[in-house]
N, C-alpha and C positions, 0 to 999 in steps of 0.2 A: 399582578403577575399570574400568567395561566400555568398549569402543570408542565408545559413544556420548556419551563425556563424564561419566554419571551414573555414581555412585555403587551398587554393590548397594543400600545401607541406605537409601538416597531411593526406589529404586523398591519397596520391601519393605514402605517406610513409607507412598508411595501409594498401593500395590497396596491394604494392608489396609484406610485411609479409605475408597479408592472402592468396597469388596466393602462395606462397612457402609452406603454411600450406595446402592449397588446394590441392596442387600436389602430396604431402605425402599422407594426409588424404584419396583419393580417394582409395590407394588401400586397405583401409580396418583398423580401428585400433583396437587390440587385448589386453590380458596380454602382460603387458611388459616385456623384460625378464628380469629375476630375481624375479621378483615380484610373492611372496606366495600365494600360491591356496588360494580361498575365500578372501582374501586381497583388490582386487580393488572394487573402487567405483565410482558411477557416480551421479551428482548433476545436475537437468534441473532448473537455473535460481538460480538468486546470491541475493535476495530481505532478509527480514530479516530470514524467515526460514529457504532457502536455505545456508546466511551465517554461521548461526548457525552451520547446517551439516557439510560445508566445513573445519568447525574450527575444529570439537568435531572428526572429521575421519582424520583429519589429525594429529593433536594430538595424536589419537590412530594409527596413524601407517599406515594407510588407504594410498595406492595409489589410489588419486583420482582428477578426472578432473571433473570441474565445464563448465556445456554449460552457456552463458548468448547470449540471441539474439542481444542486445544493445548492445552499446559503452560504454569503459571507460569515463569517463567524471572528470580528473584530472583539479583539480582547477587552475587557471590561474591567476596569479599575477596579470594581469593587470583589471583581476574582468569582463572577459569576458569567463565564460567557457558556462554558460548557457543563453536563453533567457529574455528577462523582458515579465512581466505580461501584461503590457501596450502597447509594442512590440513587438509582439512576432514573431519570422522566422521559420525556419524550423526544428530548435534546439527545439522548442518546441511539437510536435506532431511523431508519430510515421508512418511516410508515412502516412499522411493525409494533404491535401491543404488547411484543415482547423484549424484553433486553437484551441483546446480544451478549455472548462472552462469558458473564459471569454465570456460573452454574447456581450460586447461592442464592440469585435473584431471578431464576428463568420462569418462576410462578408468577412471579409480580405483573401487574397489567401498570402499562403505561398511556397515554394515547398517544393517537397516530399522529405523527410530525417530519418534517424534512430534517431529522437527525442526521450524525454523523457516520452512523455505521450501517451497512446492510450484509445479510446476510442470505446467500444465493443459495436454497437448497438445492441440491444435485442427486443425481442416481447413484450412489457409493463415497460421495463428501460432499461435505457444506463447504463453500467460499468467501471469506469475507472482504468487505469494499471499503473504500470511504467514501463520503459524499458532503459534497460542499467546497467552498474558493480555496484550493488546497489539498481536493482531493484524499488518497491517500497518506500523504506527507501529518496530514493534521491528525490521523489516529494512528500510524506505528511505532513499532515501538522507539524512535529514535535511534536504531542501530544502524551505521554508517561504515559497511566494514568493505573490505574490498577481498576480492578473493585472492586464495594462490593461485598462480598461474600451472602449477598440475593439475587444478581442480579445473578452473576455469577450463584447459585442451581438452579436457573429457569431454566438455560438453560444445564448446559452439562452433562452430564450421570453421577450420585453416583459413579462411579468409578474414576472418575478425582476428585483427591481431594484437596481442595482449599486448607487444611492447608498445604498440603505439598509444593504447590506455591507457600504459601505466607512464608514459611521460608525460603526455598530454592533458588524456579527458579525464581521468580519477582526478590526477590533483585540480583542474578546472570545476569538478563540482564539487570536491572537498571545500573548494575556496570561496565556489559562490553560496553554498548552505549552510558554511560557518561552523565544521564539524573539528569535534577536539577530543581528545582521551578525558576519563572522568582524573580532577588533577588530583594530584595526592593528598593537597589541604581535607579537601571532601571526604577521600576515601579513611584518612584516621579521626573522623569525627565519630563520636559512639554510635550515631545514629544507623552508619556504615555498616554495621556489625555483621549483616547478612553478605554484603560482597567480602567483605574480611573474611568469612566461615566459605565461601564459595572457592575464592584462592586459596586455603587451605588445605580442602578437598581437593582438588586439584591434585596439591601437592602428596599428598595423602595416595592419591592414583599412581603418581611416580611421573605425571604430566608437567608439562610445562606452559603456562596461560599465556596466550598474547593477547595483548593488550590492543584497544583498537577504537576508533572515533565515535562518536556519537552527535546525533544533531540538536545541541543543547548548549544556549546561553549557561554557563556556567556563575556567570556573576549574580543571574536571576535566581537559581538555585539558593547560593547564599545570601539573596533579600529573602527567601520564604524562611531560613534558619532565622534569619534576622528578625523577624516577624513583620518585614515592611512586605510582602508582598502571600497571597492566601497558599497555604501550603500545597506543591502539588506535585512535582518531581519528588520532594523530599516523603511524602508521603505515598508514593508506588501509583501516584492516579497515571494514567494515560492514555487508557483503550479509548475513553470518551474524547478526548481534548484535556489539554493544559491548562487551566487556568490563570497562573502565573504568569504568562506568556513566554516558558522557557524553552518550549520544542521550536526548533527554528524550520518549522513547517515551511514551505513554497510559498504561501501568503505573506510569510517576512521580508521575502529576498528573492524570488525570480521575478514572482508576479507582478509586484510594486514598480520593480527598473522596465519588465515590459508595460506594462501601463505609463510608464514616466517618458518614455520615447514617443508617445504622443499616436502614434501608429495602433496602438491592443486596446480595443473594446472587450473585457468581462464581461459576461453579461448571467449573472445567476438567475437560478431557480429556470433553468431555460432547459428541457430534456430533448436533446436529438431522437427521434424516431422513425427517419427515412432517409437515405442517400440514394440520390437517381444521378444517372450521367446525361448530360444536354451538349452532346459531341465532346469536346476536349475541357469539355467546364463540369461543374458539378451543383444541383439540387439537392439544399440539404432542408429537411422538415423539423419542427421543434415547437414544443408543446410547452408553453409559457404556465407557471403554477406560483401558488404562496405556501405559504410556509403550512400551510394543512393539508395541501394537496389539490385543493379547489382550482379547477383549468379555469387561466383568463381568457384564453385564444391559440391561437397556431402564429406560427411565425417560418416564413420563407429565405432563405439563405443563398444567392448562387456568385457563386464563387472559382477563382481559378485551380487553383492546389486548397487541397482540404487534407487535414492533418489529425490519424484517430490516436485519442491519449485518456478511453473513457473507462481504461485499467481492460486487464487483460479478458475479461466477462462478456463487458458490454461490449469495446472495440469488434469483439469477433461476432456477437453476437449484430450488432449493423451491418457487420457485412453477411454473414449466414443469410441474415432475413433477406438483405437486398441481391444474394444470389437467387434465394430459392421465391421470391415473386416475380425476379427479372425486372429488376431496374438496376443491378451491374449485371452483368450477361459475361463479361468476360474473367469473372473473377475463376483464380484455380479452385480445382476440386480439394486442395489442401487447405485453403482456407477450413477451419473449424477444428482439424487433426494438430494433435501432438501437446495436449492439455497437461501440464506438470504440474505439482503442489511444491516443490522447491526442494523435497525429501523432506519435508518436515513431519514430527512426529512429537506431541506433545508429553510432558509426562511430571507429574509432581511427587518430587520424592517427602515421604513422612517420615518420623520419629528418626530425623537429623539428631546425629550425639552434638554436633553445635547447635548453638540457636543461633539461627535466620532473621529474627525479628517478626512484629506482626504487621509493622507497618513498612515496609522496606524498600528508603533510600534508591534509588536508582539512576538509570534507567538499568545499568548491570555494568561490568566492570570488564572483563575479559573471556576469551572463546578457550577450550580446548579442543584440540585437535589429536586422534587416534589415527593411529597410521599403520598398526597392525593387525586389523581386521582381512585377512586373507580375500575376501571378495569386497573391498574398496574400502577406501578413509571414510569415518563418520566425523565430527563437529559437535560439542554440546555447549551449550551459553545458558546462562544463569538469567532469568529475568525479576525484577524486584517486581513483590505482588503485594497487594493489601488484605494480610490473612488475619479473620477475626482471631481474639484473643483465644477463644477455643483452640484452637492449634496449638500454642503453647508455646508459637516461636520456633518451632522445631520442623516446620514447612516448607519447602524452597517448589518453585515452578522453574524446568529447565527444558530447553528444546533441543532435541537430538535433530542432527541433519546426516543422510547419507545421499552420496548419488545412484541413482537409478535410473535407470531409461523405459520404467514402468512410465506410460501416458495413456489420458482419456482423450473429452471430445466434449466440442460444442457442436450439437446437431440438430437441424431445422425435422422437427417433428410433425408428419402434415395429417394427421389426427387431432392434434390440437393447433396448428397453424403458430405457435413459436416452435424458439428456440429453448433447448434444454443442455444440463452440465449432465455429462457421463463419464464418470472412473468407475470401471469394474473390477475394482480388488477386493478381495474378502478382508475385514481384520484377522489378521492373524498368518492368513496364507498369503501375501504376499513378499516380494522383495525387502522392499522398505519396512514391514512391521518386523518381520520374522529378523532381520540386521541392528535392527533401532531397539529391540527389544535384547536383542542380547547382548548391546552394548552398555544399555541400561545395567542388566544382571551383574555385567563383569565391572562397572564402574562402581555397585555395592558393594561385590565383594573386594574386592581389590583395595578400595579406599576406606572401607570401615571392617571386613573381618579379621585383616591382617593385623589390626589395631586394638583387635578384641571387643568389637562392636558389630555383634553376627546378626541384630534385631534390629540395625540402624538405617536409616536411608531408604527407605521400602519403594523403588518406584512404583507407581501407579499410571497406566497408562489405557486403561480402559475406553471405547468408542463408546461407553455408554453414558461415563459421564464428560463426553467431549475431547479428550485427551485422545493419546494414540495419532493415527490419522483419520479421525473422524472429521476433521478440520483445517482447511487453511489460510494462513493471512498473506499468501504468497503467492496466491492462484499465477500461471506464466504458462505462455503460450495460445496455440489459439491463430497466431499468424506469422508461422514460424520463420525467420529468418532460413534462407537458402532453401526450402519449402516453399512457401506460401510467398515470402517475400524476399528482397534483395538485404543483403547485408545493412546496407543504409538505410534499409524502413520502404524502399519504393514495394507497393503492391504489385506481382503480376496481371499482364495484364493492362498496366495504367502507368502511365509516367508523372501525374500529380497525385497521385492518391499513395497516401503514405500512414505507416502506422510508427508512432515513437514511443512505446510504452510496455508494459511486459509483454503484451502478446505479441509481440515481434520476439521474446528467451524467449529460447528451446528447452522450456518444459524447468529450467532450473538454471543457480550460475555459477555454483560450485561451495557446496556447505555453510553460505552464511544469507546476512538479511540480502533482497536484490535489489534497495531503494540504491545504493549507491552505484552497483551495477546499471542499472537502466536509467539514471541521472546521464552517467557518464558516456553511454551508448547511443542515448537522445544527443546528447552535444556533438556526439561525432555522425550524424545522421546530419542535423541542420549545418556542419560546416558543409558537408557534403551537399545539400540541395541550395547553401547560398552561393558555393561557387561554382555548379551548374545553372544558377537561374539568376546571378547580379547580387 
């Protein structure tokens, strides 16, 4: 076993497919024959929008190949497919020596591997990604919540209309990702104790929680209490991967039924790095690698409709580059504008009068929502985290959400010839900190001084030790709906060229996670392009 978790004999056994894939690929891939004019399609990245795509075209009939830059990451009986939180190797970061996430470990050198997580340094915040068959879906936090519809009208154009959401495309991707409340057997197990002390507080504030789905095999959970399966939910892992195999990632459930209609080629560890237009078709380039990073070859792609789902970073960044060398030409000047972090704002509160636990059960339990903050509702949710016994238990990680119309930018830089992430807000001075922080304030005093507990709850939201909005897992926008693009994903500009992924939100989707928003938004994009196109 190498430091990255893998196997020599896995990557021996990659390396050889992808040099045979390599060899092909190099001289160019085209229609295939047989395959009906307008028919093909192509998917950049397999995370929840792109799975979406791949299902909903193949279904329809669609010859179509999915790029993913990452690796498969098939679950492993022995409860060893991904890293731990508390150890993390190479399995955990995306060719980076460093760990993402955890601040306890940010010293620790790993080596470089096709991990699962990357993180996108930017001019005023870092962004974080996933990578690999599954994208996104395989490191979130599993939170599946849907928004209010007053939060949701704040933010995205009168033309996207939430009732048709909320009958339709919510409960459609609720159904197909398998998403459920944490049930209450779970939540009165001892081990719970931290979402128990969470609803509490809550209660303690004069709040009222609601409760809300998450994307979690729950029966799996209790094979890990049971000792039949390696602990991983139960013990707060998730930023890396599951091991248990209870996150029901896009690898469970879109990806498998589009592969299973016979129509969706995956094809990992495959990196798109060029989109050129060939009249009404499209040239797409891709740079074949293994699991260490070593390029086997180039690979050529030309296809009718091409479909970006490569999370809201990269999608924009393909098109940024391909405006500013000119192979799209007709792309809007909005492409790259209206870059949101979701209003998240991180912050972990210390010396809680409950204990939290140090190992803590999750994924989390319930949202509060504040509705009395004069300049907009904030959001805060509890996340279960794996705090060393140093803590004392007394530890909780909680993320504030407000809305804002504070946005950055992805911008084609020609001194360096890429593209770069740009938010320029100061900590401290802007909208989002200066709201999130003083809902923080009023949530301590409010739920612990009035109880006589004036030392308790201490949030900590510093950007220096990553907290605050020094960071986020929500990066959105980039190709903005009604901006940059049409409501149903088409790019201006181009009538096959479409994007189904966060960077088609406007910047955020109304105070909670957006995987279930942009599940839902991708579904209602491909009904829409299969009954314009058969």
């Amino acid at each position: 076993m190498d430091p990255s978790g893998v196997s020599r004999r896995d990557v021996l056994r990659g390396a050889a497919v992808g040099l045979g894939a390599a060899a092909i690929g190099s001289l160019g891939v085209g229609r295939a024959a047989g395959s009906a004019p307008g028919r093909t399609a192509l998917v950049i990245g397999s995370g929840f929008g792109g799975a979406v795509a791949a299902l909903r075209l193949g279904l329809a009939g669609f010859e179509t190949t999915v790029l993913e830059r990452g690796r498969r990451w098939p679950i492993d009986p022995s409860g060893n497919t991904f890293a731990t939180f508390d150890n993390p190797d190479g399995r955990a970061a995306w060719f980076s020596t460093k760990p993402p996430i955890n601040p306890l470990t940010q010293f620790q050198q790993i080596p470089l591997y096709a991990g699962v997580v990357e993180e996108i340094k930017g001019n005023g915040i870092n962004a974080l990604y996933g990578a690999g068959v599954g994208g996104g879906s395989l490191v979130f936090g599993a939170y599946s919540v849907q928004p209010r519809r007053r939060d949701f009208e704040q933010i995205f154009p009168q033309s996207l209309d939430y009732g048709e959401l909320d009958r339709l495309y919510f409960p459609r991707a609720k159904a197909e990702l398998g998403t459920s409340p944490l049930p209450a057997d779970l939540l009165a197990r001892p081990e719970y104790v931290g979402a128990r002390s969470w609803l509490a507080d809550i209660a303690d504030y004069g709040g009222t929680p609601t409760f809300h789905d998450f994307c979690v095999d729950w029966d799996l959970v209790r094979a890990e209490f049971e000792g039949r399966l390696r602990p991983s939910i139960s013990v707060a892992e998730g930023p890396y991967g599951i091991n248990s195999g209870a996150k029901n990632s896009v690898d469970h459930n879109y990806l498998p039924r589009a592969e299973a209609t016979g129509n969706v080629t995956v094809l990992p560890l495959h990196e798109a790095i060029g989109i050129r237009e060939l009249g009404n078709r499209f040239e797409i380039t891709a740079r074949q690698i293994d699991e260490h990073g070593r390029e086997l070859g180039t690979r050529t792609f030309v296809v009718d409709h091409l479909f970006l789902a490569a999370g809201s970073y990269h999608s924009t960044e393909l098109l940024v580059t391909a405006r500013a060398t000119g192979t799209l030409q007709r792309l809007s000047p909005e492409v790259g504008q209206g870059y949101g972090n979701n209003g998240d704002f991180i912050t972990s509160r210390v010396m809680n009068r409950r204990e939290y636990g140090s190992k803590q059960p999750g994924p989390g339990v319930a949202l509060l929502y504040d509705d009395e903050d004069p300049d907009g509702s904030v959001s805060m949710s509890w996340q279960a985290a794996p705090f060393p016994e140093i803590a004392g238990g007394h530890t909780s990680t909680n993320l504030i959400q407000a809305i804002t119309h504070e946005r950055g930018s992805i911008d084609w830089n020609p001194a360096t010839g890429r593209v770069e992430l740009n938010y320029p807000y100061a900590e401290g001075a802007n909208d989002l900190d200066i709201r999130a922080a003083r809902f923080a304030g009023r949530f301590h005093e409010r739920a612990d001084t009035r109880h006589g507990y004036p030392a308790n709850g201490i949030p900590v939201y510093s950007r220096a030790v990553g907290f605050g909005s020094a960071a986020t897992y929500h990066g959105l926008g980039g190709v903005v709906m009604g901006k940059a693009a049409t409501d149903d994903g088409r790019v201006h500009g181009y009538d096959n060229l479409y994007v189904v992924d966060g960077a088609l939100i406007p910047g955020a989707v109304g105070l909670v996670n957006p995987s279930l928003t942009i599940t839902a938004i991708a579904e209602r994009c491909m009904d829409r392009f299969v009954a314009r196109n058969g």
